[in-house]
C-alpha positions as CSV (number, residue, x, y, z in Angstrom):
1,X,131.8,114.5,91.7
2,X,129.1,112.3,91.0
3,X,128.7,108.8,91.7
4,X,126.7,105.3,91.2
5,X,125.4,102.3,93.1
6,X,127.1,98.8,92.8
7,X,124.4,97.4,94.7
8,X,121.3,99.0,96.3
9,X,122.8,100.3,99.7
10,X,126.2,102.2,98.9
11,X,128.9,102.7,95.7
12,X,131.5,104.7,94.8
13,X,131.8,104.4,90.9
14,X,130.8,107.7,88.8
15,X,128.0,107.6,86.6
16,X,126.2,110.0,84.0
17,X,124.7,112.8,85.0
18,X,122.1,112.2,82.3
19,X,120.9,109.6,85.3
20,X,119.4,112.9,86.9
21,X,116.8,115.7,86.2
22,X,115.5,118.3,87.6
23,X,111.6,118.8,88.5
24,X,109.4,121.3,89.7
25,X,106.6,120.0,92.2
26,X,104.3,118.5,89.5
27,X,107.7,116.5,88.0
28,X,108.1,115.3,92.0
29,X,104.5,113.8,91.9
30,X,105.3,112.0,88.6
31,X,108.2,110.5,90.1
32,X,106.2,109.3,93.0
33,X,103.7,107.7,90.5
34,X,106.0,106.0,88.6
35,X,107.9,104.5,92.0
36,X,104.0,103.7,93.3
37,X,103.1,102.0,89.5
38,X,106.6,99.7,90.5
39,X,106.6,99.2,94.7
40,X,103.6,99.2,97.4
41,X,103.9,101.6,99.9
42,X,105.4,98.1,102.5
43,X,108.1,97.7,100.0
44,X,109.4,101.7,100.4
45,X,111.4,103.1,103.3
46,X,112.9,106.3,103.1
47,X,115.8,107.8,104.0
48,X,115.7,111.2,105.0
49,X,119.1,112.5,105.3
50,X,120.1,116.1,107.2
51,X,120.2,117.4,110.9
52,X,118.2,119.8,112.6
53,X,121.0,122.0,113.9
54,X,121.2,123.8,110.4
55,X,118.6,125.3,108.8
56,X,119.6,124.2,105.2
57,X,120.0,120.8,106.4
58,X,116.9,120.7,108.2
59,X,114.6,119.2,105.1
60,X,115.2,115.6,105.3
61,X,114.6,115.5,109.5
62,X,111.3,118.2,108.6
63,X,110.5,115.6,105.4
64,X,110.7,112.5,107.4
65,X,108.7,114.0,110.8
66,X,105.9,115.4,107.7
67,X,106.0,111.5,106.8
68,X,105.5,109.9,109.6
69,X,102.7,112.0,110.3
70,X,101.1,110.2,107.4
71,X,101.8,107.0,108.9
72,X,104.5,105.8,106.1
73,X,105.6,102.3,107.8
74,X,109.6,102.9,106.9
75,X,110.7,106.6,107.8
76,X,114.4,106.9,108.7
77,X,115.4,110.6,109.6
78,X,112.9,112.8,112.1
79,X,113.3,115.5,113.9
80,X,113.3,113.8,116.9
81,X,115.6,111.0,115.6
82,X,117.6,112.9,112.5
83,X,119.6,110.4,110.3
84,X,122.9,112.5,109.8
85,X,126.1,112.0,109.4
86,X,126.9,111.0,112.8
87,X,124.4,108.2,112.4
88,X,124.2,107.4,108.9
89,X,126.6,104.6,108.9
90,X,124.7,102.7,111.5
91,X,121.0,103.2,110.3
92,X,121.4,102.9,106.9
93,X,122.3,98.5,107.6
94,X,119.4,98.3,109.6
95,X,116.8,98.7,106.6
96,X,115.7,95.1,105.4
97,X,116.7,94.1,102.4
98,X,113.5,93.7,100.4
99,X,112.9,97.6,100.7
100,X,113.5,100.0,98.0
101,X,115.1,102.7,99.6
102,X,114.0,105.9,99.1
103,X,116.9,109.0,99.6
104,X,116.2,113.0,100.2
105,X,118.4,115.5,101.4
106,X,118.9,119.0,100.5
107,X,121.7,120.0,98.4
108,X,123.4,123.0,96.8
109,X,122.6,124.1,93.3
110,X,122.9,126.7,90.2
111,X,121.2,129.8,90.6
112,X,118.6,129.0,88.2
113,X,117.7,125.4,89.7
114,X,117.5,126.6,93.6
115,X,113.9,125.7,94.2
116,X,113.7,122.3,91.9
117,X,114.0,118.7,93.0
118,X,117.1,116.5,91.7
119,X,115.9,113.0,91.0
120,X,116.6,110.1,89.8
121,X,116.7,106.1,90.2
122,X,120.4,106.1,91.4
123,X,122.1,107.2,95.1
124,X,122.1,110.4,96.7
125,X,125.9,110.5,98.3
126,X,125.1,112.6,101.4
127,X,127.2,116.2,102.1
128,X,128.7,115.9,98.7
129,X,128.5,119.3,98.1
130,X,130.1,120.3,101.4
131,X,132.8,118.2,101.0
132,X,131.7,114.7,103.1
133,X,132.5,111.5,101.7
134,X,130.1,109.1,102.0
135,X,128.7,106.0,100.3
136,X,125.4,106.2,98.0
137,X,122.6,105.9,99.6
138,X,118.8,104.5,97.5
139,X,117.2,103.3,94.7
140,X,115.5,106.2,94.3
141,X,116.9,109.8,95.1
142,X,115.9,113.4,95.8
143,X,117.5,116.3,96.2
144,X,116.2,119.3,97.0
145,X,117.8,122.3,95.7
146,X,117.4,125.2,98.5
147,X,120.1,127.6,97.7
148,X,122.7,128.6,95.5
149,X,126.3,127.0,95.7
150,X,128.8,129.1,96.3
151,X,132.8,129.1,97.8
152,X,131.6,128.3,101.1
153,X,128.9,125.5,101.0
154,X,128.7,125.0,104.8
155,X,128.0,128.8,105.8
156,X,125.5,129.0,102.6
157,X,123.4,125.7,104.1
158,X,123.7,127.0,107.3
159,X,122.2,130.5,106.5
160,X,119.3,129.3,104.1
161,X,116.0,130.6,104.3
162,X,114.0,128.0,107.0
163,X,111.2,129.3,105.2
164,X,112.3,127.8,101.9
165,X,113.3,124.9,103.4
166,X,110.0,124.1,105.4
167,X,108.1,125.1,101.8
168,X,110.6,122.0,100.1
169,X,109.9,119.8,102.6
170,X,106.3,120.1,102.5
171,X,105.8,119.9,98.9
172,X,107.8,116.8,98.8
173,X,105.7,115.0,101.9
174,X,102.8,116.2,99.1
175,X,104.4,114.7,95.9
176,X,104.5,111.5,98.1
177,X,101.1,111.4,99.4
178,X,99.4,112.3,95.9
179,X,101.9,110.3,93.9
180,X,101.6,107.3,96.1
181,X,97.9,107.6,96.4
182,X,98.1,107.7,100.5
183,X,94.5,108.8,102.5
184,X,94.3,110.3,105.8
């Protein structure tokens, strides 16, 4: 099930699927430019949703410590400080209004879309595919797809290549960076 925002921190109403596509790395980049040619970098934060304790999971902590090292002002999710969902419910509120929220988490896909990037400018609703019920989170969402969904979506995250993962997470701190014009 698919959902959309009411307002810009949580919903539960469905929407389209025609709100989403799916990129490679070049199509993340273009995404970034077109949030950059709308929002400064001060008027972003970004959510990155997951936990370290599974390797699937692991790309919105690995995306959000790859941020940081950039210097991004608003980064919520590290892998010191993962924004999961034990958490979620409290850190989300504590993101000032003004900011355009920015959502990535890795998610479960089709065999012929595990590698691409699910975006759009709508929620990502957290541990959807593994059965978790929680509100939308963003304006703008990413979701990388890092395996194959299957009849046990927990195990599969759980056993997914940290390689791929890390690879994900890196390309997406890069589609930030170039799209969003940021110097080191």
């Amino acid at each position: 099930m698919v959902f959309i925002m009411i307002n810009r921190r949580s919903s539960l109403l469905p929407y389209n699927d025609q709100d989403r596509r799916n990129v490679n790395t070049h199509g993340l980049t273009d995404f970034f430019r077109g949030i950059a040619a709308l929002h400064s970098i001060d008027q972003l934060a970004f959510v990155c949703i997951g936990t370290d304790r599974s390797t699937g999971d692991a790309l919105g902590p690995l995306t959000g410590s790859g941020l940081a090292a950039y210097g991004l002002p608003h980064i919520i999710g590290t892998m010191d400080f993962p924004c999961d969902a034990h958490n979620l419910h409290e850190r989300i509120p504590q993101i000032p209004d003004h900011l355009q929220i920015i959502a990535i988490d890795a998610c479960l896909g089709r065999h012929h879309t595990v590698g691409l990037y699910s975006i759009g400018e709508a929620p990502l609703f957290p541990a959807l595919s593994v059965g978790g019920r929680f509100p939308g989170v963003g304006n703008y969402s990413i979701a990388a797809i890092v395996n194959e969904n299957g009849p046990k979506p927990y195990w599969t995250l759980q056993t997914t290549s940290l390689y791929k993962v890390m690879n994900m997470s890196q390309d997406i701190v890069q589609a930030v960076v170039q799209g969003l014009g940021i110097l080191k």
